[in-house]
C-alpha positions as CSV (number, residue, x, y, z in Angstrom):
1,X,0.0,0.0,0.0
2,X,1.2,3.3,-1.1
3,X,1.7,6.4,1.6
4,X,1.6,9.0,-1.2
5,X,-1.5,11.7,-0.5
6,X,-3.7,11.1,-3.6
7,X,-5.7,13.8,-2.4
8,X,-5.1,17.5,-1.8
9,X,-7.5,19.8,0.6
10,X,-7.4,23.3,-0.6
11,X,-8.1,25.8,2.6
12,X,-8.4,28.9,0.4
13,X,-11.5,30.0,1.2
14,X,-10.8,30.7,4.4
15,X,-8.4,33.8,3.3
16,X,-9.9,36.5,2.5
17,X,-9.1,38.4,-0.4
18,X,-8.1,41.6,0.5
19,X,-7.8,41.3,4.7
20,X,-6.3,44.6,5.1
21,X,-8.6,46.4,2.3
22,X,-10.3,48.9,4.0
23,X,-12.6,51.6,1.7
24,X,-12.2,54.0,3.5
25,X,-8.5,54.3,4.1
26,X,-6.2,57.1,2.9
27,X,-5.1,56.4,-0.6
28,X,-2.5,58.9,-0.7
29,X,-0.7,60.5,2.6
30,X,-1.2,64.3,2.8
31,X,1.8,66.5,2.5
32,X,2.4,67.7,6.4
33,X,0.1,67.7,8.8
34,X,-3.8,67.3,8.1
35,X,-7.0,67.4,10.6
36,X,-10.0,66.0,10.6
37,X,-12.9,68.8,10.2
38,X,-15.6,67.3,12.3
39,X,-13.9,65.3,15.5
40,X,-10.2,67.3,15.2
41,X,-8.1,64.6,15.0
42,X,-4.5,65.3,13.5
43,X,-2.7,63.4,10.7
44,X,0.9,63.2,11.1
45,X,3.5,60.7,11.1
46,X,1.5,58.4,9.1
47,X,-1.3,58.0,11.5
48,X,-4.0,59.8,13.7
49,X,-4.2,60.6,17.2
50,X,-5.8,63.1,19.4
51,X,-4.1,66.4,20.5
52,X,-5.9,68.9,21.6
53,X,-3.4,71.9,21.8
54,X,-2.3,71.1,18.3
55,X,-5.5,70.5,17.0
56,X,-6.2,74.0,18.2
57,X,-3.1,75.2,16.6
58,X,-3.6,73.3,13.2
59,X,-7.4,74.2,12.6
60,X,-5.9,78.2,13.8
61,X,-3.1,77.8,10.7
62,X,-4.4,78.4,6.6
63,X,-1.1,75.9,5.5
64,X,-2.9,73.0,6.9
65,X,-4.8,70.9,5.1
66,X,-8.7,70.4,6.4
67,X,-10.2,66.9,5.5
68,X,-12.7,64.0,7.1
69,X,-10.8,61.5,8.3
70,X,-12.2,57.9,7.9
71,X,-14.2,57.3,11.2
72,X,-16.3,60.7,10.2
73,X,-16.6,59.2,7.0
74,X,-18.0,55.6,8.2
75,X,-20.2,57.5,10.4
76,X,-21.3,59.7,7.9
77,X,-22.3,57.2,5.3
78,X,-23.6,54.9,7.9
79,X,-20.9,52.1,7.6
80,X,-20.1,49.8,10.2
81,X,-17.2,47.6,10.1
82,X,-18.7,46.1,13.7
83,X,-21.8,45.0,15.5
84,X,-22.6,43.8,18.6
85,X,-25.6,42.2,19.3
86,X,-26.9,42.0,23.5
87,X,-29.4,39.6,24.1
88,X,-30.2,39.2,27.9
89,X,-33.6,39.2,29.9
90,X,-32.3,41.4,32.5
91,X,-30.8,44.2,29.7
92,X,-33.5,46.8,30.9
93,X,-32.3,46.3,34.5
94,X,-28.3,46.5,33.7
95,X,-28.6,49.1,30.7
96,X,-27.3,52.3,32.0
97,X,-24.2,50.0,33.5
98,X,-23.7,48.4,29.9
99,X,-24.0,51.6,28.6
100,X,-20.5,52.7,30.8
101,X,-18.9,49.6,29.7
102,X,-19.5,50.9,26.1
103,X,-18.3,54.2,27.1
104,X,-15.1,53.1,29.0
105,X,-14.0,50.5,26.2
106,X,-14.4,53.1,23.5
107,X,-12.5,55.7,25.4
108,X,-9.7,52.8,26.3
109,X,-9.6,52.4,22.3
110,X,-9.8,55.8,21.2
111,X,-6.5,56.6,23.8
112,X,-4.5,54.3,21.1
113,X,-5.9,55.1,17.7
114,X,-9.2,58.0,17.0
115,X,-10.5,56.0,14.4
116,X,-12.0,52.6,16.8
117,X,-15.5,54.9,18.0
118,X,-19.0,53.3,18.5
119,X,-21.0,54.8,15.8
120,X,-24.3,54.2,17.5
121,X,-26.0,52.2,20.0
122,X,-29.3,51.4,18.7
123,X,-32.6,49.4,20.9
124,X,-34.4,46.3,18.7
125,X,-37.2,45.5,21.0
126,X,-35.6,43.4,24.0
127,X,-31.7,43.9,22.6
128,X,-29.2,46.1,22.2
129,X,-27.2,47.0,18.9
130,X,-23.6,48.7,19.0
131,X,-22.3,49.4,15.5
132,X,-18.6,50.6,15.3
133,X,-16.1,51.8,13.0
134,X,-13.3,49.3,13.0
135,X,-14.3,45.1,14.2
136,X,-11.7,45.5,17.0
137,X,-13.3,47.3,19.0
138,X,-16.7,45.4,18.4
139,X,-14.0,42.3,19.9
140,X,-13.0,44.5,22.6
141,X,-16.7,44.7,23.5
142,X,-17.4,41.1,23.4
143,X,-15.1,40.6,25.5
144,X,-15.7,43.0,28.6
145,X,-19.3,42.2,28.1
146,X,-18.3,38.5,29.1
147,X,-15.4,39.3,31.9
148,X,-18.0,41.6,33.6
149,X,-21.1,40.5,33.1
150,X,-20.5,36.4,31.9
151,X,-22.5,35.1,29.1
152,X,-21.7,34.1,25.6
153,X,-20.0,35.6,22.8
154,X,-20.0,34.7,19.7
155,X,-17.7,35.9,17.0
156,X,-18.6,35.7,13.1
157,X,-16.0,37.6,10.7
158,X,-17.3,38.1,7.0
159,X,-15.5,36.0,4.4
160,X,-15.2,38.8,1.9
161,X,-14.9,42.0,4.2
162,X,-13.4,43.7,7.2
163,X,-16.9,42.9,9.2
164,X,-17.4,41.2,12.3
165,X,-20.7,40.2,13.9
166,X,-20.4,39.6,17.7
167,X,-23.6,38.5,19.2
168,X,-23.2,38.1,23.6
169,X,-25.8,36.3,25.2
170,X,-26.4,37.0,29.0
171,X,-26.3,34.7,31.8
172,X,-29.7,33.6,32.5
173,X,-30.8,32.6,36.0
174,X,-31.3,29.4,36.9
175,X,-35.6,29.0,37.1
176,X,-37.1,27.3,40.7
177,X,-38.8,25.1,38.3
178,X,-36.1,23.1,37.0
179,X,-36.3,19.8,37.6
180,X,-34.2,18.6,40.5
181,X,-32.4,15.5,40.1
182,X,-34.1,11.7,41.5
183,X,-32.2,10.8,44.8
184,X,-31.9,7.4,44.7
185,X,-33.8,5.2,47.5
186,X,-34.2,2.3,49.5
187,X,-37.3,0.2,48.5
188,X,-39.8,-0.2,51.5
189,X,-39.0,-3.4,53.7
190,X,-35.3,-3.4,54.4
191,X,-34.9,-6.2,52.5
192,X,-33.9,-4.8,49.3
193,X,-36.6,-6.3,47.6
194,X,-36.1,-9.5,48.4
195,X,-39.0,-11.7,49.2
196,X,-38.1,-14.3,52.0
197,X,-38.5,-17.9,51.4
């Protein structure tokens, strides 16, 4: 018997095409420095960050280029590159407190780069919708959803895209009517049973 492989699996479709594609990324670098009309973040260095004394300085200057940077943009055109999904029975009674997670995650990731922001938080009847602009963040959610409240997340990336789809299910409590588990016992008699003879 031969050990040759007549058979080859092919895992290409799970790469994406284009995984660092994004639509909405600079195609060509400003010259200098640039700021963001709307939110005032600065372009420099090849990146954004916040700076509030320079952003003051920059939008105060005619040399420097005025332009929407691509968060504004995603927000603008309504284009989220992340969703989270909250499904829990006791959301109405923990909402304001979820809500502060939200805020203190998206303040965390806006620290390191401007462009992770929750677009909107939206109610469908019992659940809660955060949309965002980049799919980290929508992980970043997921997961201090479940190290602070428990629950399940669940994480589904899009083949083609840069979306992810994070759906966290709360922990539910445990009903009284559950059924409790037989104990065994001892049949009546003492003789296990047994009839005597």
């Amino acid at each position: 018997m031969s050990t040759k492989l007549t058979k080859r699996y092919d895992t290409s479709y799970k790469k994406k095409e284009h995984p660092q594609h994004d639509p909405y990324a600079m195609r060509k670098a400003p010259k200098g420095p640039a700021i963001c009309r709307k939110c005032l973040a600065i372009y420099a260095d090849k990146r954004w960050h916040f700076d509030e004394v320079r952003a003051a300085k920059l939008a105060a200057s005619p040399r420097t280029q005025k332009l929407v940077c691509p968060a504004c943009q995603k927000v603008k055109d309504d284009y989220p590159e992340g969703t989270v999904t909250l499904k829990w029975s006791s959301l109405p009674d923990y909402e304001d407190e979820i809500r502060g997670l939200i805020a203190n995650v998206e303040k965390r990731a806006l620290s390191v780069n401007p462009l992770d922001r929750v677009m909107k938080i939206v109610k469908r009847k019992k659940d809660l919708e955060v949309q965002t602009t980049k799919d980290r963040l929508a992980q970043r959610l997921g997961r201090a959803l479940v190290r602070s409240y428990k629950g399940k997340a669940a994480y589904m990336w899009a083949h083609r895209d840069m979306m992810l789809r994070v759906t966290w299910e709360g922990p539910e409590a445990k009903s009284k009517t559950q059924a409790k588990p037989k104990s065994k016992t001892k049949p009546k008699g003492g003789t296990g049973g047994r009839s005597k003879t």
